[in-house]
N, C-alpha and C positions, 0 to 999 in steps of 0.2 A: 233520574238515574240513567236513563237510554241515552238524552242527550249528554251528559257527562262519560259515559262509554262511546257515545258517537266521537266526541271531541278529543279525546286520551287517544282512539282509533290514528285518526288522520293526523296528530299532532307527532304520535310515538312510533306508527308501523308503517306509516305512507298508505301505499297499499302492497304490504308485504303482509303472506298471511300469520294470524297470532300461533306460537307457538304453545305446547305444553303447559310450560312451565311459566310462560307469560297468561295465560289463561289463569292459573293456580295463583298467580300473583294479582292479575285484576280483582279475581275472586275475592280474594283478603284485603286488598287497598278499599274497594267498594262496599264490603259489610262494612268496615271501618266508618265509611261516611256516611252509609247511609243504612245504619241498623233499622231502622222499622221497614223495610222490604223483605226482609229477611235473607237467610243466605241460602238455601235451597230455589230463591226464586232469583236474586242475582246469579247463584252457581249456574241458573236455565239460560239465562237473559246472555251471560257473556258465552259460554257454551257455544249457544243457538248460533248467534252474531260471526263466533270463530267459525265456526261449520258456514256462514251461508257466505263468508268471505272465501272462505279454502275453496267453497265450489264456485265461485264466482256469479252469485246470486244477489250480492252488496257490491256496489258502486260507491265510493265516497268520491269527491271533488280532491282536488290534491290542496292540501294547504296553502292558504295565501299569502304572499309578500307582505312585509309589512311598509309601510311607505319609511322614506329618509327621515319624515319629521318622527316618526313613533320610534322608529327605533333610536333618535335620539334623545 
Protein backbone atom coordinates (compact mmCIF):
# COMPACT_ATOMS: atom_id res chain seq x y z
CA UNK A 1 0.00 0.00 0.00
CA UNK A 2 2.94 2.73 0.77
CA UNK A 3 4.37 2.05 -2.44
CA UNK A 4 1.16 2.33 -4.26
CA UNK A 5 0.63 5.84 -2.34
CA UNK A 6 4.30 6.46 -3.12
CA UNK A 7 3.56 6.03 -6.90
CA UNK A 8 -0.15 7.94 -7.12
CA UNK A 9 2.21 10.75 -5.18
CA UNK A 10 4.69 11.47 -7.91
CA UNK A 11 2.52 10.24 -10.78
CA UNK A 12 -0.53 12.80 -9.81
CA UNK A 13 0.95 15.99 -7.48
CA UNK A 14 4.61 16.02 -8.89
CA UNK A 15 5.64 17.56 -5.92
CA UNK A 16 2.82 19.80 -5.28
CA UNK A 17 1.67 19.48 -1.69
CA UNK A 18 -1.80 16.92 -1.42
CA UNK A 19 -4.57 18.95 -0.77
CA UNK A 20 -7.85 18.31 1.65
CA UNK A 21 -9.95 17.04 -0.29
CA UNK A 22 -7.28 14.90 -2.36
CA UNK A 23 -6.28 13.42 1.06
CA UNK A 24 -10.22 12.51 1.65
CA UNK A 25 -10.11 10.98 -1.88
CA UNK A 26 -6.82 8.76 -1.59
CA UNK A 27 -8.35 7.86 1.57
CA UNK A 28 -11.48 6.16 -0.18
CA UNK A 29 -9.60 5.18 -3.55
CA UNK A 30 -7.11 3.01 -1.11
CA UNK A 31 -9.59 1.27 1.36
CA UNK A 32 -11.12 0.41 -1.94
CA UNK A 33 -8.11 -1.55 -2.87
CA UNK A 34 -6.77 -2.45 -0.22
CA UNK A 35 -9.48 -3.27 2.51
CA UNK A 36 -7.56 -5.62 4.84
CA UNK A 37 -5.27 -2.61 6.11
CA UNK A 38 -8.00 -1.01 7.14
CA UNK A 39 -9.17 2.47 7.02
CA UNK A 40 -8.16 4.15 10.07
CA UNK A 41 -4.52 2.82 9.36
CA UNK A 42 -4.60 3.99 5.67
CA UNK A 43 -6.71 7.38 6.93
CA UNK A 44 -2.72 7.56 9.21
CA UNK A 45 -0.59 6.42 6.37
CA UNK A 46 -1.91 9.00 3.78
CA UNK A 47 -2.38 11.81 6.46
CA UNK A 48 1.15 11.28 7.85
CA UNK A 49 2.65 11.29 4.03
CA UNK A 50 0.62 14.71 3.30
CA UNK A 51 1.90 16.32 6.59
CA UNK A 52 5.62 15.22 5.86
CA UNK A 53 5.33 16.44 2.22
CA UNK A 54 3.58 20.06 3.27
CA UNK A 55 6.70 20.45 5.63
CA UNK A 56 9.13 19.32 3.21
CA UNK A 57 10.44 16.13 5.16
CA UNK A 58 9.44 13.68 1.75
CA UNK A 59 11.63 14.06 -1.34
CA UNK A 60 10.19 12.07 -4.29
CA UNK A 61 12.37 12.01 -7.66
CA UNK A 62 10.21 13.88 -10.22
CA UNK A 63 8.61 11.21 -12.67
CA UNK A 64 10.46 9.62 -15.46
CA UNK A 65 10.19 10.01 -19.28
CA UNK A 66 9.03 7.48 -20.86
CA UNK A 67 11.35 6.50 -23.92
CA UNK A 68 9.95 6.97 -27.76
CA UNK A 69 9.69 3.12 -28.16
CA UNK A 70 7.09 2.91 -24.83
CA UNK A 71 5.31 5.37 -25.51
CA UNK A 72 4.68 3.99 -28.82
Amino acid sequence: MEKALEAIYVCCFSRDPIQEEDVRLLCIMLNAVFPSIGKSEIDRMVTSMAKQVADGERDYPEPKTLSKEAVQ
